[in-house]
PDB file of N, CA, C and O in Angstrom:
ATOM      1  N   UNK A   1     -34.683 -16.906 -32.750  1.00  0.00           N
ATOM      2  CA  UNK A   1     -34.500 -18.343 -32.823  1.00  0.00           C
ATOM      3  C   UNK A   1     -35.040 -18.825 -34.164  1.00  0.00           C
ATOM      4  O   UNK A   1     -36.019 -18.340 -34.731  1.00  0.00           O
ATOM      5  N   UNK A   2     -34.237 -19.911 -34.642  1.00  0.00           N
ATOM      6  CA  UNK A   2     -34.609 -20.230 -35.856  1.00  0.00           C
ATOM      7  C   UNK A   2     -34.850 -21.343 -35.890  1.00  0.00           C
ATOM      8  O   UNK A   2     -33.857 -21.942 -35.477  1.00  0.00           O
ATOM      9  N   UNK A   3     -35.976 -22.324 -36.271  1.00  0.00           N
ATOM     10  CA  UNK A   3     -36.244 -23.523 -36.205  1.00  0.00           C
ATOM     11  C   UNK A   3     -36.710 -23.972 -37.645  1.00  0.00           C
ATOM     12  O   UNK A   3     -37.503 -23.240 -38.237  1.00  0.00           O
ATOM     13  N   UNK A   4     -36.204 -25.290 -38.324  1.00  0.00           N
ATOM     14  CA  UNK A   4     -36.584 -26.111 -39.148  1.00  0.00           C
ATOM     15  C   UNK A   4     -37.242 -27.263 -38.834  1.00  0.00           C
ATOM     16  O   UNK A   4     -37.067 -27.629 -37.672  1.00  0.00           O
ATOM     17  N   UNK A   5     -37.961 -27.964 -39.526  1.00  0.00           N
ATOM     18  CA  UNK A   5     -38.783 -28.971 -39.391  1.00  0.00           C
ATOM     19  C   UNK A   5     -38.829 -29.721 -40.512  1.00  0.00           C
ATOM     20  O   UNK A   5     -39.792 -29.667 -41.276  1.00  0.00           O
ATOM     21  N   UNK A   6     -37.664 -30.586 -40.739  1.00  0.00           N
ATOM     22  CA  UNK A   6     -37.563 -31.491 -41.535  1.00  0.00           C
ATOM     23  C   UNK A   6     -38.450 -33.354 -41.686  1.00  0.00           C
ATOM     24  O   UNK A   6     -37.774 -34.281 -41.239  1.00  0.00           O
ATOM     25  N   UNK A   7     -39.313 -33.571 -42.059  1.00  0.00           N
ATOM     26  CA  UNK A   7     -40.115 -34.544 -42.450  1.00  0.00           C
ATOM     27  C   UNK A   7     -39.372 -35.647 -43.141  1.00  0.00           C
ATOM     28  O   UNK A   7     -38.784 -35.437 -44.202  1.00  0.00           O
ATOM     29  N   UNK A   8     -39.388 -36.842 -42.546  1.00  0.00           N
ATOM     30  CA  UNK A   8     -38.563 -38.448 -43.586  1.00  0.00           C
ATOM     31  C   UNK A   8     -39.905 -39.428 -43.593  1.00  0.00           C
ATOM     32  O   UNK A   8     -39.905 -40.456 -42.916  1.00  0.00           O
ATOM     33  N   UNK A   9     -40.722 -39.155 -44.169  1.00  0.00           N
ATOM     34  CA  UNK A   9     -41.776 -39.730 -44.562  1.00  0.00           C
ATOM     35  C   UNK A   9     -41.316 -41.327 -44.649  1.00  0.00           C
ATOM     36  O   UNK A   9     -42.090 -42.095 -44.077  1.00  0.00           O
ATOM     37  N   UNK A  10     -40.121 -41.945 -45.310  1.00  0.00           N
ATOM     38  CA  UNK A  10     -40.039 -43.259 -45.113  1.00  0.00           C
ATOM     39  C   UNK A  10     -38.908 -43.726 -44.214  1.00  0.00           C
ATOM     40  O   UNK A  10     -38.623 -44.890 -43.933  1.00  0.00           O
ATOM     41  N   UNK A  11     -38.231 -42.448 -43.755  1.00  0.00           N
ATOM     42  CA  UNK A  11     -37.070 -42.664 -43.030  1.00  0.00           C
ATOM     43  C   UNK A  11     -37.174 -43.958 -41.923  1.00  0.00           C
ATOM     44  O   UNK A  11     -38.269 -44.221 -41.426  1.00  0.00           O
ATOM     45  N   UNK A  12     -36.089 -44.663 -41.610  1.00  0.00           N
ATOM     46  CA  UNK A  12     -36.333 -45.739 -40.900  1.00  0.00           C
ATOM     47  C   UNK A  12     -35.945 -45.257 -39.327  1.00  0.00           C
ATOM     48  O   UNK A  12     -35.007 -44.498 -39.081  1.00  0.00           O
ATOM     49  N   UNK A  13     -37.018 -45.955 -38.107  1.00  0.00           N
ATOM     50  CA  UNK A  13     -36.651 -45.423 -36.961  1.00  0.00           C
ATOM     51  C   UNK A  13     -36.097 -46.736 -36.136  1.00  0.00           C
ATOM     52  O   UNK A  13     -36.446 -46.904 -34.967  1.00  0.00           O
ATOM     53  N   UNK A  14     -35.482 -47.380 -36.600  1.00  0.00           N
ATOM     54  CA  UNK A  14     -34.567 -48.187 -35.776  1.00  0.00           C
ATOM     55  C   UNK A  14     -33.049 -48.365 -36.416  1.00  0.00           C
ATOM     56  O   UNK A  14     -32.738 -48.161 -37.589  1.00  0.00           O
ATOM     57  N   UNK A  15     -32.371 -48.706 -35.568  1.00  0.00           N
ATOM     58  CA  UNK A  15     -31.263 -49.239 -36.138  1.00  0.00           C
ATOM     59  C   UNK A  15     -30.747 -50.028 -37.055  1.00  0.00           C
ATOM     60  O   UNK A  15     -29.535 -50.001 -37.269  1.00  0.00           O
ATOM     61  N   UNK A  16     -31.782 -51.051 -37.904  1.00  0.00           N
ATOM     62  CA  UNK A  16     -31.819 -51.858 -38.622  1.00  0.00           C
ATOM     63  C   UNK A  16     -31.411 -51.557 -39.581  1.00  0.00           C
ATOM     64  O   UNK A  16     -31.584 -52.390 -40.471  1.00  0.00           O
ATOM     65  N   UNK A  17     -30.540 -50.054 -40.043  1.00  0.00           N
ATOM     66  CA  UNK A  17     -29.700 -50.127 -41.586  1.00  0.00           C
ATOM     67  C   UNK A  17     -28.369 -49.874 -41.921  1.00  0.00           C
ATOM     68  O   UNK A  17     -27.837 -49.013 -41.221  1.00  0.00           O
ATOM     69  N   UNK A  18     -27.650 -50.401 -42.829  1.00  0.00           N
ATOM     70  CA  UNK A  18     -26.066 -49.788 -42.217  1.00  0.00           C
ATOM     71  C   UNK A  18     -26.325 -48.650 -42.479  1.00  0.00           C
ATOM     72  O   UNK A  18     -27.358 -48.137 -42.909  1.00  0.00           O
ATOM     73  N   UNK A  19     -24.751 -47.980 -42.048  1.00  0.00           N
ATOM     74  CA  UNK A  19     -24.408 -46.907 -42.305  1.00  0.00           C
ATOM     75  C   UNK A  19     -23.852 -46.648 -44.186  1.00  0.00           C
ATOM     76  O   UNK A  19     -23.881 -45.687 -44.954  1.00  0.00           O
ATOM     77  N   UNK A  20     -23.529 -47.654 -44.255  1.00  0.00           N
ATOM     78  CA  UNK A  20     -22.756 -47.404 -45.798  1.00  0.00           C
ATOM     79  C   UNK A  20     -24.134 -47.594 -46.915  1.00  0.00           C
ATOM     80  O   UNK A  20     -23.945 -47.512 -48.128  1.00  0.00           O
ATOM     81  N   UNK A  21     -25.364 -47.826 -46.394  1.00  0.00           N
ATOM     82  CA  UNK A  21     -26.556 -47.858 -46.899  1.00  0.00           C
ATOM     83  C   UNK A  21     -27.846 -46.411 -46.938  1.00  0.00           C
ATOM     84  O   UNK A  21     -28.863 -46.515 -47.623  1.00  0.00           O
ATOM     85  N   UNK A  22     -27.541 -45.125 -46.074  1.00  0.00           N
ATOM     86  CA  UNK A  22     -28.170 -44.391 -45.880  1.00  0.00           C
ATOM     87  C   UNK A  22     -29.089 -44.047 -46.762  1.00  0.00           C
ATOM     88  O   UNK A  22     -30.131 -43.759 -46.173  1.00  0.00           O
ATOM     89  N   UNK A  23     -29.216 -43.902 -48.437  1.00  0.00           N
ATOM     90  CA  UNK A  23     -30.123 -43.720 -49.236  1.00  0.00           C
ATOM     91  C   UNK A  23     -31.222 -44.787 -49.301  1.00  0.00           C
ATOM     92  O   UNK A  23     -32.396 -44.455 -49.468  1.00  0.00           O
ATOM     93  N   UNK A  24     -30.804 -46.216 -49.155  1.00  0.00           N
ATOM     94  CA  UNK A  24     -31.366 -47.486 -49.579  1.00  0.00           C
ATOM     95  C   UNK A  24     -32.446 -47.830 -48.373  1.00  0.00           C
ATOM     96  O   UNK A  24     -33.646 -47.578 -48.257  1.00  0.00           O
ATOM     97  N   UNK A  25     -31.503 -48.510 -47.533  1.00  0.00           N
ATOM     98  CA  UNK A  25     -32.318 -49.114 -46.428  1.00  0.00           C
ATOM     99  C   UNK A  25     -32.341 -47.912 -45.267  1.00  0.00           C
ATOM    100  O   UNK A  25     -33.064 -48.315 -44.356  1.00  0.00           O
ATOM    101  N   UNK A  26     -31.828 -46.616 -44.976  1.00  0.00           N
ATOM    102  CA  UNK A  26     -32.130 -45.992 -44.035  1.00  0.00           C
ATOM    103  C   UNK A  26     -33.424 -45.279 -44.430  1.00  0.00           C
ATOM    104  O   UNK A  26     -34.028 -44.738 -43.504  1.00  0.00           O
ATOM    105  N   UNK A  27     -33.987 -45.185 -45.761  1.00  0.00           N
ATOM    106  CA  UNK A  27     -35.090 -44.556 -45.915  1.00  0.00           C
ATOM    107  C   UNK A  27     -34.566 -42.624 -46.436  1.00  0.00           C
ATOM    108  O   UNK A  27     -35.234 -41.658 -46.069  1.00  0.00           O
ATOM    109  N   UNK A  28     -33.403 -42.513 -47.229  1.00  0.00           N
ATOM    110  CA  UNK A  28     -33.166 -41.485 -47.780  1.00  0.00           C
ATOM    111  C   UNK A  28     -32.426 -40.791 -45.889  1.00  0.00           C
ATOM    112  O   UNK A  28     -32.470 -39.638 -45.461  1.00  0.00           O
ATOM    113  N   UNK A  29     -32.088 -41.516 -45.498  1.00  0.00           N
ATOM    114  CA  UNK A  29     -31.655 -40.936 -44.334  1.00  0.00           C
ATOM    115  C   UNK A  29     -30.796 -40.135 -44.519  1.00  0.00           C
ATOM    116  O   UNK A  29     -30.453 -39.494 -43.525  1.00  0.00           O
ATOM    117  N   UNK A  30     -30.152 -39.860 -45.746  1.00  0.00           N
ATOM    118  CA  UNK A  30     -28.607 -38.719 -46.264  1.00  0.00           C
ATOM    119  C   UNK A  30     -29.209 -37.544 -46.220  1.00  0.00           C
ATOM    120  O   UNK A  30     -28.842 -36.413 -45.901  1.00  0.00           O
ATOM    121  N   UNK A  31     -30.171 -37.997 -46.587  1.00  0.00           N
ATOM    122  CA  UNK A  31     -30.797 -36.258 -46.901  1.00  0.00           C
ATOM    123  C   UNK A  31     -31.474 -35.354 -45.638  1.00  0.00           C
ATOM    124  O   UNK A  31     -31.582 -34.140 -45.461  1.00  0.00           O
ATOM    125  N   UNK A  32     -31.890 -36.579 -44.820  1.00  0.00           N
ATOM    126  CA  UNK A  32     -32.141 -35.707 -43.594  1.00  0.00           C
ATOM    127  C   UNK A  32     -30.754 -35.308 -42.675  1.00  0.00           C
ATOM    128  O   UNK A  32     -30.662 -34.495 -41.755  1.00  0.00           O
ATOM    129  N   UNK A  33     -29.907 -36.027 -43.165  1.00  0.00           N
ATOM    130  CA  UNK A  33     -28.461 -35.946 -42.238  1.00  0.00           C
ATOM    131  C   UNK A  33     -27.680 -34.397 -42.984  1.00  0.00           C
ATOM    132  O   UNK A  33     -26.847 -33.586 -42.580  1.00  0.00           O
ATOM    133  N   UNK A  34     -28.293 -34.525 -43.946  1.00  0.00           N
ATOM    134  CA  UNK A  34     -27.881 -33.371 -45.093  1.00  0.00           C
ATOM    135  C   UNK A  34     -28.416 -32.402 -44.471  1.00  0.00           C
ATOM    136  O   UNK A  34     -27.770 -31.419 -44.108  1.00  0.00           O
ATOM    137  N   UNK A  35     -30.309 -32.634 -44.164  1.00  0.00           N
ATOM    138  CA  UNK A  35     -30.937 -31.127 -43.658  1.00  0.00           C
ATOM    139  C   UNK A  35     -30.351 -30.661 -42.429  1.00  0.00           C
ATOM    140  O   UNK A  35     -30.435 -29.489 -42.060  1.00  0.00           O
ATOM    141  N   UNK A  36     -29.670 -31.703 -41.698  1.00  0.00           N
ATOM    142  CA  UNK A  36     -29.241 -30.869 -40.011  1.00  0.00           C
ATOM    143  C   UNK A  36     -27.843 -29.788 -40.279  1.00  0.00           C
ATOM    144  O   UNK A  36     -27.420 -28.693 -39.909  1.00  0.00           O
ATOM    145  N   UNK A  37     -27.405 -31.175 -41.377  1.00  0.00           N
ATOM    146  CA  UNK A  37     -25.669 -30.523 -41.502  1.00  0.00           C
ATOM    147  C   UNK A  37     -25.916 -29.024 -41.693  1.00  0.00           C
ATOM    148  O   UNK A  37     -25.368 -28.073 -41.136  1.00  0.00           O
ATOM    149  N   UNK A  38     -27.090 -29.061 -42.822  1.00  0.00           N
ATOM    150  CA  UNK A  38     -27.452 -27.760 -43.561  1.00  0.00           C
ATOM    151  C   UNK A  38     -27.563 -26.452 -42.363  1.00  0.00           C
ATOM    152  O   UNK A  38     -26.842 -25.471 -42.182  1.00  0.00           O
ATOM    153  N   UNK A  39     -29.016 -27.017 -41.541  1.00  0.00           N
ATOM    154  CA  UNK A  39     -29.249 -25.667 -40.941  1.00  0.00           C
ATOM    155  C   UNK A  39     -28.135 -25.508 -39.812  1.00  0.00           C
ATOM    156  O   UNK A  39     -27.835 -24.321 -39.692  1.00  0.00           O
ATOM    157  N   UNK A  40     -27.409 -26.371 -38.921  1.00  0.00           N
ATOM    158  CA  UNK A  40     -26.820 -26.339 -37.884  1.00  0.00           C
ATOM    159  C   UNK A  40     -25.056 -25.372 -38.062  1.00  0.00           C
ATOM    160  O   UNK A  40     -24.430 -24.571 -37.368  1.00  0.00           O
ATOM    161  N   UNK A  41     -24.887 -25.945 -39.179  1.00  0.00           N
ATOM    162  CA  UNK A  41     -23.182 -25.439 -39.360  1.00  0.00           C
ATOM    163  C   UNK A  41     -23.042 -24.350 -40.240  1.00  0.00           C
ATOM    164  O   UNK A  41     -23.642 -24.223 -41.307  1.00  0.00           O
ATOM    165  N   UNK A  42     -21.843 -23.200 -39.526  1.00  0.00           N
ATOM    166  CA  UNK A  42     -21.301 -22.019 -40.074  1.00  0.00           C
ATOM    167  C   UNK A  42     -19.899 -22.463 -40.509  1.00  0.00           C
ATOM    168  O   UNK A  42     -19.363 -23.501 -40.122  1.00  0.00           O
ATOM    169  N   UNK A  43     -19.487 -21.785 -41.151  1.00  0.00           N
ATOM    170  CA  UNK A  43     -17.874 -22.072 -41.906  1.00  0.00           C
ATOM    171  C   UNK A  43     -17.157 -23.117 -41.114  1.00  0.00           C
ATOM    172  O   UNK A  43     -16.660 -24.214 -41.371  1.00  0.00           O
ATOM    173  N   UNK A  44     -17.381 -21.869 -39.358  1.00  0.00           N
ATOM    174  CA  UNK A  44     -16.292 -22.404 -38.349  1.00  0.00           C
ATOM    175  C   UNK A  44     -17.361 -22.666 -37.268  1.00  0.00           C
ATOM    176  O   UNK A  44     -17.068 -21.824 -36.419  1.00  0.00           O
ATOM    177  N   UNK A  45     -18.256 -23.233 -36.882  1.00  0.00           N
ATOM    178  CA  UNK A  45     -18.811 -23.323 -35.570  1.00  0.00           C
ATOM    179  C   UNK A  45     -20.206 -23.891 -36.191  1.00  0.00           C
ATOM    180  O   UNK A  45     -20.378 -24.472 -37.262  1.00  0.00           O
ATOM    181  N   UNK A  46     -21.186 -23.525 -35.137  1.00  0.00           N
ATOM    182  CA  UNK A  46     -22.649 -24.443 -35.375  1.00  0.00           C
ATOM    183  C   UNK A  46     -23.528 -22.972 -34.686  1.00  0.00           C
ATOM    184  O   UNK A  46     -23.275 -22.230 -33.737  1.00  0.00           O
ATOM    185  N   UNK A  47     -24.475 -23.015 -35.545  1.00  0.00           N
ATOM    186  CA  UNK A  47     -25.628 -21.445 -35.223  1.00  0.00           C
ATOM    187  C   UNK A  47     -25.998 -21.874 -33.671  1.00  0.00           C
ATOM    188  O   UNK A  47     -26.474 -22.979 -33.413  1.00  0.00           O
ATOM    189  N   UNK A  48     -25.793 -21.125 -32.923  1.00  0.00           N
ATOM    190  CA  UNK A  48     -26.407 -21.238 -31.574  1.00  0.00           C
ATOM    191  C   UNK A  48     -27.707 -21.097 -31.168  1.00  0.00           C
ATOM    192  O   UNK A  48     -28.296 -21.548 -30.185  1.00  0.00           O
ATOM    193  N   UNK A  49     -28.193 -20.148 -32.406  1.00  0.00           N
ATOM    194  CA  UNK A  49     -30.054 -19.432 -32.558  1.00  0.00           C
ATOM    195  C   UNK A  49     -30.813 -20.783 -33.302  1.00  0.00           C
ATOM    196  O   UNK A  49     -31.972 -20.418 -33.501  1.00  0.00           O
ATOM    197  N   UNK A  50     -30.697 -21.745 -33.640  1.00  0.00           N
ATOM    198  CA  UNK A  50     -31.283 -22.760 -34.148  1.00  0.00           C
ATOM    199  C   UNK A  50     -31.734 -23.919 -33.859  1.00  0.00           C
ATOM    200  O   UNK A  50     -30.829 -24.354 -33.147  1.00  0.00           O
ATOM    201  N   UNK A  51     -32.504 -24.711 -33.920  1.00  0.00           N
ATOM    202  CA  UNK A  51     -33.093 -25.952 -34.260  1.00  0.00           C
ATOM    203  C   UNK A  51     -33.891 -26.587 -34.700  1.00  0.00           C
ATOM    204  O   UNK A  51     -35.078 -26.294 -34.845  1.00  0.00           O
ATOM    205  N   UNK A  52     -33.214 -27.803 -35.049  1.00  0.00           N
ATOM    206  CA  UNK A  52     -33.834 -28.095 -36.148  1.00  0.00           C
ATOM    207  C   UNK A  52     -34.163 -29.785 -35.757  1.00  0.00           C
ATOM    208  O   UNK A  52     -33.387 -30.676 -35.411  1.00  0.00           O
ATOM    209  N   UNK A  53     -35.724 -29.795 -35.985  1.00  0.00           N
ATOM    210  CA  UNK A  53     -36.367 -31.073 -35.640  1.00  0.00           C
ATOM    211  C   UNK A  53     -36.543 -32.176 -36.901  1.00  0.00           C
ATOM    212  O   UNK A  53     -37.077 -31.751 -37.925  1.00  0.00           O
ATOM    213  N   UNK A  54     -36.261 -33.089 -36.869  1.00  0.00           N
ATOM    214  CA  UNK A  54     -36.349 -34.186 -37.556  1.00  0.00           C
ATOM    215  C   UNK A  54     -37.568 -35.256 -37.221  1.00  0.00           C
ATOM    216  O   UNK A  54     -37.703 -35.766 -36.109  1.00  0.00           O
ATOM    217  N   UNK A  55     -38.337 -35.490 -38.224  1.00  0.00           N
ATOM    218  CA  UNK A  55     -39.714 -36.155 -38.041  1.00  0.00           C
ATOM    219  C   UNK A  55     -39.526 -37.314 -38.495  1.00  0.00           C
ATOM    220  O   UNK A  55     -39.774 -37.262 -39.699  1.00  0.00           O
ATOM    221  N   UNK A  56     -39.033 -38.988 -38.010  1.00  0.00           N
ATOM    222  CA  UNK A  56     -39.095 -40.099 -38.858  1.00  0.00           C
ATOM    223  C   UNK A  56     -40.994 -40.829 -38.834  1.00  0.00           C
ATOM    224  O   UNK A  56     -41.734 -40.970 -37.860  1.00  0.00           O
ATOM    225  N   UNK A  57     -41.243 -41.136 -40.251  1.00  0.00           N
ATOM    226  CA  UNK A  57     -42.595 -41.539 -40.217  1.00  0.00           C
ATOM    227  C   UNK A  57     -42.392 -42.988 -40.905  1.00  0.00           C
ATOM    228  O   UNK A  57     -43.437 -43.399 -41.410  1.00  0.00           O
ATOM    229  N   UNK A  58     -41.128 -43.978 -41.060  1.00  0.00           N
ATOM    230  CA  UNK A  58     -40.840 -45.046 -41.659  1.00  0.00           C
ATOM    231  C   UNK A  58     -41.518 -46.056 -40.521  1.00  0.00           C
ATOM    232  O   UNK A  58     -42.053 -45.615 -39.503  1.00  0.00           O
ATOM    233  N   UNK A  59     -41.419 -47.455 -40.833  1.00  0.00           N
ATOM    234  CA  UNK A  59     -41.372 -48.283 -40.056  1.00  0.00           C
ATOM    235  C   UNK A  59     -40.095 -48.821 -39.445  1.00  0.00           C
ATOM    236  O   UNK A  59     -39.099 -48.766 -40.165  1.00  0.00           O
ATOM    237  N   UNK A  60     -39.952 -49.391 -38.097  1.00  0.00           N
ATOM    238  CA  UNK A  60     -41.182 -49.731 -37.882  1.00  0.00           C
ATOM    239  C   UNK A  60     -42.033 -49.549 -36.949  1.00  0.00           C
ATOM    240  O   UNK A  60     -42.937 -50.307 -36.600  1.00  0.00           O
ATOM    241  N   UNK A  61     -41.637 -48.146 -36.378  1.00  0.00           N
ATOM    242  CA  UNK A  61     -41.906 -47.264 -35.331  1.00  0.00           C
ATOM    243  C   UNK A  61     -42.151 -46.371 -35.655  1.00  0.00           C
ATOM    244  O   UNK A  61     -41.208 -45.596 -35.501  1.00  0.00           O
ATOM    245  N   UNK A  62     -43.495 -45.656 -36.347  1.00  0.00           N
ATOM    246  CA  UNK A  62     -43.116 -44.413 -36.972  1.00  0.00           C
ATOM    247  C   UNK A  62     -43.847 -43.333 -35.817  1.00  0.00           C
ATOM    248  O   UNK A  62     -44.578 -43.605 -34.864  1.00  0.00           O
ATOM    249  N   UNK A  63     -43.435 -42.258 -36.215  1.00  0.00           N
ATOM    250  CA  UNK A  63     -43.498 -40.946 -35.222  1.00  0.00           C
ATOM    251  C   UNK A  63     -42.664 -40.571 -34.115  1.00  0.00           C
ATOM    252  O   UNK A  63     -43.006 -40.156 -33.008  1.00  0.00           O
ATOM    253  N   UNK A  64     -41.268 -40.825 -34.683  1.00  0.00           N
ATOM    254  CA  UNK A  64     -39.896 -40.633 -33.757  1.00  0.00           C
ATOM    255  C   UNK A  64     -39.846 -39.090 -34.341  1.00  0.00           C
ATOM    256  O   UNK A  64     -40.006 -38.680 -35.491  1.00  0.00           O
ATOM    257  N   UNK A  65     -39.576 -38.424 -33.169  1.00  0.00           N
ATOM    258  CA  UNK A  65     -38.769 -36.927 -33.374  1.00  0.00           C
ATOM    259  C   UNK A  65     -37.186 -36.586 -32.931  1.00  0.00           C
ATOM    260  O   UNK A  65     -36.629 -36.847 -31.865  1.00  0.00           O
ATOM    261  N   UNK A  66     -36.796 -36.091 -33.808  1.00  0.00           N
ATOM    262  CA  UNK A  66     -35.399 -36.326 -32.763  1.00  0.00           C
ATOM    263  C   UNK A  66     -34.985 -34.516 -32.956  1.00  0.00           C
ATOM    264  O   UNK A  66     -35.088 -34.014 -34.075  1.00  0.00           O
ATOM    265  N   UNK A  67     -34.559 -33.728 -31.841  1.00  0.00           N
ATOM    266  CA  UNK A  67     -34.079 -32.153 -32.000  1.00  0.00           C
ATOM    267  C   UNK A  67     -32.725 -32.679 -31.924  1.00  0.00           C
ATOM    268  O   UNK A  67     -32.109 -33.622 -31.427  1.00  0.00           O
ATOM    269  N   UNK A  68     -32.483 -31.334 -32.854  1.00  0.00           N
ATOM    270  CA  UNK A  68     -30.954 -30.718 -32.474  1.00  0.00           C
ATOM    271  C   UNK A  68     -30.630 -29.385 -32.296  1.00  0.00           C
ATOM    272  O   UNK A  68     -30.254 -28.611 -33.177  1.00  0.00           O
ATOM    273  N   UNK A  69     -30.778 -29.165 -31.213  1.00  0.00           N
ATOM    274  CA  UNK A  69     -30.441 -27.428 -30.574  1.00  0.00           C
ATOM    275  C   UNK A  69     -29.108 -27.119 -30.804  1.00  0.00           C
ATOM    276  O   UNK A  69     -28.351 -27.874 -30.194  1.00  0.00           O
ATOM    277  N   UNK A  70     -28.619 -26.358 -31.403  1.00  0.00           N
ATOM    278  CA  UNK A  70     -27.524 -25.360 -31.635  1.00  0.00           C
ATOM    279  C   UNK A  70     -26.769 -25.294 -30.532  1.00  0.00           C
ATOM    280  O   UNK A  70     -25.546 -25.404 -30.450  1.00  0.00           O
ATOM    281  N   UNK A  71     -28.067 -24.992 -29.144  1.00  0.00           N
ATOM    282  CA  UNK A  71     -27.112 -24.349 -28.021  1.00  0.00           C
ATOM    283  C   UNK A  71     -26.823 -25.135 -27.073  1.00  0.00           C
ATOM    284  O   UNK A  71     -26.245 -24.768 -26.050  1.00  0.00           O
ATOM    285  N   UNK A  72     -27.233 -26.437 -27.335  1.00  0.00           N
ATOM    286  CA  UNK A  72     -26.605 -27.262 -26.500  1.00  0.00           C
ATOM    287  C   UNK A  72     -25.675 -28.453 -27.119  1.00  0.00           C
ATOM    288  O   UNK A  72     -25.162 -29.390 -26.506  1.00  0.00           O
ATOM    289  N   UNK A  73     -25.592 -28.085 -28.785  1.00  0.00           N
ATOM    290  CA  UNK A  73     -24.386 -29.387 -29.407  1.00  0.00           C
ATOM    291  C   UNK A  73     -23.106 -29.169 -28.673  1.00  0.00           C
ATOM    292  O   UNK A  73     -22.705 -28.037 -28.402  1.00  0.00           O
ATOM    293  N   UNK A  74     -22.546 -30.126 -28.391  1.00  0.00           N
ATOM    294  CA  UNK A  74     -20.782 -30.451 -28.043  1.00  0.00           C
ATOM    295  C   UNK A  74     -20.351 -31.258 -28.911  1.00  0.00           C
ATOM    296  O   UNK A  74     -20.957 -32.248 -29.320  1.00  0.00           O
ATOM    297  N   UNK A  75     -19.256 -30.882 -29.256  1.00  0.00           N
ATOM    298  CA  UNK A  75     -18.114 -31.708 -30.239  1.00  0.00           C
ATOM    299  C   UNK A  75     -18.699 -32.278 -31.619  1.00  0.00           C
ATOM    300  O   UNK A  75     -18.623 -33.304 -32.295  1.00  0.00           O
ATOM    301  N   UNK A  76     -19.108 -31.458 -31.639  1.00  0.00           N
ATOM    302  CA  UNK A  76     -19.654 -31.560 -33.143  1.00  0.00           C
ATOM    303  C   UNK A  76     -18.740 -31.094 -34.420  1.00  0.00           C
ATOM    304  O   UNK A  76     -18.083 -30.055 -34.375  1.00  0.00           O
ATOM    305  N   UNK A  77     -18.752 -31.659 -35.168  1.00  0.00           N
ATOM    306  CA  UNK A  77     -17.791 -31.203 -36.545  1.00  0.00           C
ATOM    307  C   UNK A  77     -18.712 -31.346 -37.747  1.00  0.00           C
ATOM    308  O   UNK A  77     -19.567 -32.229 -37.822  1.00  0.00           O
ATOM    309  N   UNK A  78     -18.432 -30.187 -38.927  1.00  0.00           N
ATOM    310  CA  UNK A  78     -19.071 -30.492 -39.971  1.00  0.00           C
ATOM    311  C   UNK A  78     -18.255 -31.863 -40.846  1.00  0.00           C
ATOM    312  O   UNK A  78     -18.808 -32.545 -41.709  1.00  0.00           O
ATOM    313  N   UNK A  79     -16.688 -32.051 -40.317  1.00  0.00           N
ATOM    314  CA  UNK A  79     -16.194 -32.860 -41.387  1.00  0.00           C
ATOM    315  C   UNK A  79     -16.388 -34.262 -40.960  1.00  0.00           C
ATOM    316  O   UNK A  79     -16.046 -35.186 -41.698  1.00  0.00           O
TER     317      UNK A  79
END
């Protein structure tokens, strides 16, 4: 099993940012959306041996964790 532990030190934990804003007001949120894309997806499918935890420490709730297990994603696409 392979697990990552990705950290968003200012990442934001509510809903309060658009989507067409992810660098700005989500708190660099691309890049953590970047780290899942990263560890989770193969060419054609998603690693089943993996997960990978996401740490938001932004306001205005900070100390949200959110997993994403390999072996239990459905309908997931890299595109």
């Amino acid at each position: 099993m392979t697990s990552f532990t990705v950290i968003g030190h200012i990442a934001c934990t509510d809903a309060s940012f658009s989507l067409q804003d992810l660098p700005g007001k989500g708190g660099r949120m691309d890049l953590l959306c970047r780290a899942v894309a990263s560890s989770l997806f193969l060419s054609h499918g998603i690693r089943k041996d993996t997960i990978c935890d996401i740490i938001l420490l932004g306001p205005p709730n900070p100390g949200r964790i959110i997993r994403f297990d390999g072996s239990a994603l459905r309908s997931l696409s890299p595109d």
